[in-house]
N, C-alpha and C positions, 0 to 999 in steps of 0.2 A: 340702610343708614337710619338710624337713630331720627326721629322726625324733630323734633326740638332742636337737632344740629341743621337737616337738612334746607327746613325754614329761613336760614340765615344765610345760607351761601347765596350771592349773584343767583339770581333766575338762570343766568345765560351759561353757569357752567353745568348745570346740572342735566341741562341736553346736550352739552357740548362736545364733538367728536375727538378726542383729543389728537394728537400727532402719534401715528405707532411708529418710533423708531426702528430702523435695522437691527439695533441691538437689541432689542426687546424680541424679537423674533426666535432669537435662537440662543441657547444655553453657550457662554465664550466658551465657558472653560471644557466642553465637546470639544472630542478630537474630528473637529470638519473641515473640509474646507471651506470658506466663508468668502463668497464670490457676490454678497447683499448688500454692501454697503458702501460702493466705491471709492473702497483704499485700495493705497499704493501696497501693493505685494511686499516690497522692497522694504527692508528696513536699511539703516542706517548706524554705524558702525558704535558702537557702546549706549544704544537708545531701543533694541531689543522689545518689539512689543509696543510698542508708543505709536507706530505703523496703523495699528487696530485700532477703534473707536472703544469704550471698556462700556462695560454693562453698565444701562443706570440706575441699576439699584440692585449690586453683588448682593447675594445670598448672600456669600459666608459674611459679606462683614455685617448685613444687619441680623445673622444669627451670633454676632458677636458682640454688638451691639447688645442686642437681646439681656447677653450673659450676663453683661460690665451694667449695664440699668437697671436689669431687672422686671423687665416690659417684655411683651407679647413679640413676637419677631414680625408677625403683619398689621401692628401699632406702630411702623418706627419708619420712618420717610427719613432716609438722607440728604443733606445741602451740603451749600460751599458756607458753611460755617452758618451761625445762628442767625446773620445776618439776611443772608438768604432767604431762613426761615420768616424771618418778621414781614420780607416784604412780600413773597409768595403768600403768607396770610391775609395780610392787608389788599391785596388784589382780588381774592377770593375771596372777602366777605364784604369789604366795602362797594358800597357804590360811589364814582367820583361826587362830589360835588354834594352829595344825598346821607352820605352814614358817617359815625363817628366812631373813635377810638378814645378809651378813658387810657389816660395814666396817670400816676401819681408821683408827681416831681417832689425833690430832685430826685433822677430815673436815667435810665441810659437816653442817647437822645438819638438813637436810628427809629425807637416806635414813632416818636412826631414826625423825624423824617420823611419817614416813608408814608405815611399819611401826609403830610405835606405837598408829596411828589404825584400825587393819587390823580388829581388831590381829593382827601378828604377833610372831613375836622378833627378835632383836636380836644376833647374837654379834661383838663386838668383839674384834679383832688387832691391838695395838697400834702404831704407826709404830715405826720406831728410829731412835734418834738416833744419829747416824756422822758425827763428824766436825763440828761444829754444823751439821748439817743434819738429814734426815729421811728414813729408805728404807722400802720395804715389808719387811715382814716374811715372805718366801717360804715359810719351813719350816710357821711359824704357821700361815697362811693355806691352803697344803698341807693339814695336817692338820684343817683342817675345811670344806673343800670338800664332803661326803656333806652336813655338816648346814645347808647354805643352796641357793636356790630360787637366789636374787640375788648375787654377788658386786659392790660399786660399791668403783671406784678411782676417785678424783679429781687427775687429772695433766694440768695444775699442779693441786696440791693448795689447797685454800680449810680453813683459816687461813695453812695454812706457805706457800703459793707455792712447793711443793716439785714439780721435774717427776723422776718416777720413774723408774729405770732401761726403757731398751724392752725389754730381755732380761727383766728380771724380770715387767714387764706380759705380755708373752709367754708366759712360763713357764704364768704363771697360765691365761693364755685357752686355752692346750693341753693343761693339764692339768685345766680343767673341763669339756670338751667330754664332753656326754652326760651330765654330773654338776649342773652348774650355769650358767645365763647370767652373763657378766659383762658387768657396765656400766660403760662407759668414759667417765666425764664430764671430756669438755673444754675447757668454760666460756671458759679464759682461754687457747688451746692459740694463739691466735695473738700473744701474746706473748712464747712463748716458742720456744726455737733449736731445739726438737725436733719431727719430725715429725709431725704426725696419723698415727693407725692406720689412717683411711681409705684408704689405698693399700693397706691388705690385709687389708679388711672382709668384699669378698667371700670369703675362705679362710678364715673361720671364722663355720660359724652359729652360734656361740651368742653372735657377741658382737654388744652394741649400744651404738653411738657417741653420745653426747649433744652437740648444738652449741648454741647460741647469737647472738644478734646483739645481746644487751643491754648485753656489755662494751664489745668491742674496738668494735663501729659502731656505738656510742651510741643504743638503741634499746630499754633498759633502760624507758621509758614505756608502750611498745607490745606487750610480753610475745611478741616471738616467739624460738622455740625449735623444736627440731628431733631426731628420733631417727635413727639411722642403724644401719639393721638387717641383717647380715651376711649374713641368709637374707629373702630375699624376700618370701615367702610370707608369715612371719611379718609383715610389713610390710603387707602388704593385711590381715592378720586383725584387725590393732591399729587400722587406717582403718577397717574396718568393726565391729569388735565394741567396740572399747576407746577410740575418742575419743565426746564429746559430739553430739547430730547436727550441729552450725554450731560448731565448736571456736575458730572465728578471728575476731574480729572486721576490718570492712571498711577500718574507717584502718587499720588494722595490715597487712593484708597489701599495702594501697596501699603503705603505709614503706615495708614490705621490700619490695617491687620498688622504690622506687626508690633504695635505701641499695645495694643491689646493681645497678645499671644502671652502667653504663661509664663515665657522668659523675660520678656518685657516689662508687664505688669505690675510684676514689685517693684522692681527697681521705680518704675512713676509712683509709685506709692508711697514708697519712702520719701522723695523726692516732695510729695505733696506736702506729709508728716513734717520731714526742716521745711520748708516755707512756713507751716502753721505755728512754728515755734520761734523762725525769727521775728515773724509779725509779733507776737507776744512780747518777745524779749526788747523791738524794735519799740513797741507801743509804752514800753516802759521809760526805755531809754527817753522819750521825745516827750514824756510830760515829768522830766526833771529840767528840762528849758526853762529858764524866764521868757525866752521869744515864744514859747508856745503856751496856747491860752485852751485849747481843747482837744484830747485825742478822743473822735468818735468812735465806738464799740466795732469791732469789725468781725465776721467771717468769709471773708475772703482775702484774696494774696495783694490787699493793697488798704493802707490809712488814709480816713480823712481828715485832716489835721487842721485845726484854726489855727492864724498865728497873729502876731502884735503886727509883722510887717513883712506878709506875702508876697510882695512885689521884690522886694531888693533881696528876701530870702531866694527866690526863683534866679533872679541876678546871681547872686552867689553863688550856688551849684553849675549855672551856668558856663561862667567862667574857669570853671574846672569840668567843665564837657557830662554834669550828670544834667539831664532834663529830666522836670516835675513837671504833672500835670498843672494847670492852674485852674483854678474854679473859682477866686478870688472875686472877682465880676460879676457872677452868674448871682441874683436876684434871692436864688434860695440858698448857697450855701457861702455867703460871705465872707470873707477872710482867708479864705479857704485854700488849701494846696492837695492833690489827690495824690500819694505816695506809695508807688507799687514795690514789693516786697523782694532786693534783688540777692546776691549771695553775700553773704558776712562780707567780705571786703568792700564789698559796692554800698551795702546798708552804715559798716563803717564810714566808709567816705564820706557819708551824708551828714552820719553825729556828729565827724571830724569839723565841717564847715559850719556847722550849728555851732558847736563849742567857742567858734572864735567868731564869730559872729558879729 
């Protein structure tokens, strides 16, 4: 392992024995009998398979993974969605009470979470607002790089749909190397015109990629998720110290292979493409409002919208069974309504109650 990465993990995992599961023992998909891990022989009647405990971490799907990112196939740790990943990071580099985690609000809010739950601390770098939109704050975040374990950027950012400069994401991942990991969560990174870091994951260990298949390939039921780790090694430590013994469950990793196989694939791709185009058309539509006073810039499959009067607007939808997120409250994005991107009839509906408003 890369020393600048290894520096940074908990003293205590890096001699730590981890759990060898039964599955980890033996390849499933050998035709053996498998008498290691006391299951029930028996299956039961349309559930086929679900009797067995499933590998935690199939081959094919992280050679498939591989394919669909573009990353190394022993850089890629599977989870139960990103969420997982944030908080398996946070356990592995923080120490309770002792290390911190930088993020730059407004930001998804599982990184404080889970630092929270740790507990760790928390230092917060404000976004800036340039031009109505939203950038990171370099000088900021600069200057406190010594005091976090964790750096997490969110680009596209979740609430703004803000996708950040690459030079400034950049900046950051080179000037915390040996200092700090940064997490690059990508969630929505396929909706948007810019490219994944994963084309130059391997040239920095400290950084690690967060992916997703819940957004763009509709798979948000089946919690899978994915890390993408610049150093390798660190990548086997996190399979063996830092997931659960059986992380995955068995319909799930069925989906993802098959939301990812060749016949699948277009079809979510297309599917990506109209979303990327009703957000447009929708982004349109919602700044010829009088009630609305700001559409923020978005790449990904949801608007952050300012309005004259959030509160009775959320009301309104309501009463005809559409629920909007509300941000309205929240300190940094004021006024504010989060508006995810659904099919023409549903995104109609929304205009429709805006119109009479």
């Amino acid at each position: 392992m890369h020393t600048a990465v290894e520096k940074l993990i908990r003293p205590h995992y890096r001699t730590l024995q981890g759990y060898v599961s039964a599955g980890m023992e033996s390849d499933k998909s050998a035709q053996k009998i498998f008498l290691n891990a006391n299951e029930n022989p028996y299956t039961l009647p349309g559930l086929d398979g679900f009797n067995r405990y499933p590998e935690p971490q199939p081959k094919a799907l992280r050679d498939a993974y591989s394919a669909l990112y573009g990353a190394p196939a022993d850089n890629i740790i599977m989870t139960r969605g990103a969420d997982e990943a944030i908080a398996v990071l946070t356990k592995l580099f923080c120490e309770p009470e002792k290390d911190a985690i930088l993020i730059c609000p407004p930001t998804f809010g599982m990184y404080k979470v889970n630092a929270t739950t740790m507990p760790s601390n928390t230092i917060s770098v404000p976004l800036l607002k340039q031009g109505g939109s939203y950038a990171l704050d370099v000088a900021g975040m600069s200057a406190r790089i010594d005091d976090a374990k964790l750096i997490f950027i969110c680009s596209p950012n979740n609430p703004t749909g803000t996708s950040f400069a690459a030079d400034d994401i950049l900046n950051i991942i080179q000037q915390s190397e040996g200092r700090a990991m940064v997490v690059l969560d990508e969630t929505y990174i396929e909706m948007a015109e810019a490219d994944s870091f994963a084309s130059i994951l391997c040239n920095h260990p400290n950084l690690i990629i967060l992916r997703t298949l819940s957004k763009s390939y509709a798979m948000a039921g089946m919690r899978m998720g994915s890390m993408l780790c610049g150093d390798a090694d660190l990548a086997a430590l996190i399979r063996t110290k830092g997931l659960d013994a059986y992380p995955l469950p068995v319909a799930s990793i069925d989906a993802a292979l098959h939301v990812t196989s060749p016949d699948i694939l277009p079809i979510a791709r297309a599917n990506i493409a109209t979303l990327i185009a009703a957000r447009k058309t929708m982004e349109e539509a919602l700044k010829q409002s009088d009630e609305v006073t700001h559409v923020y810039p978005s790449d990904a499959n949801f608007l952050l919208v300012e309005m004259k009067r959030p509160d009775d607007f959320l009301k309104a939808c309501a009463a005809q069974n559409i629920i909007i997120r509300d941000f309205s409250s929240k300190p940094d994005t004021p006024n504010c309504i989060r508006l995810s991107i659904g099919t023409e009839a549903q995104n109609q509906a929304v205009l429709n109650i805006l119109a009479n408003f």
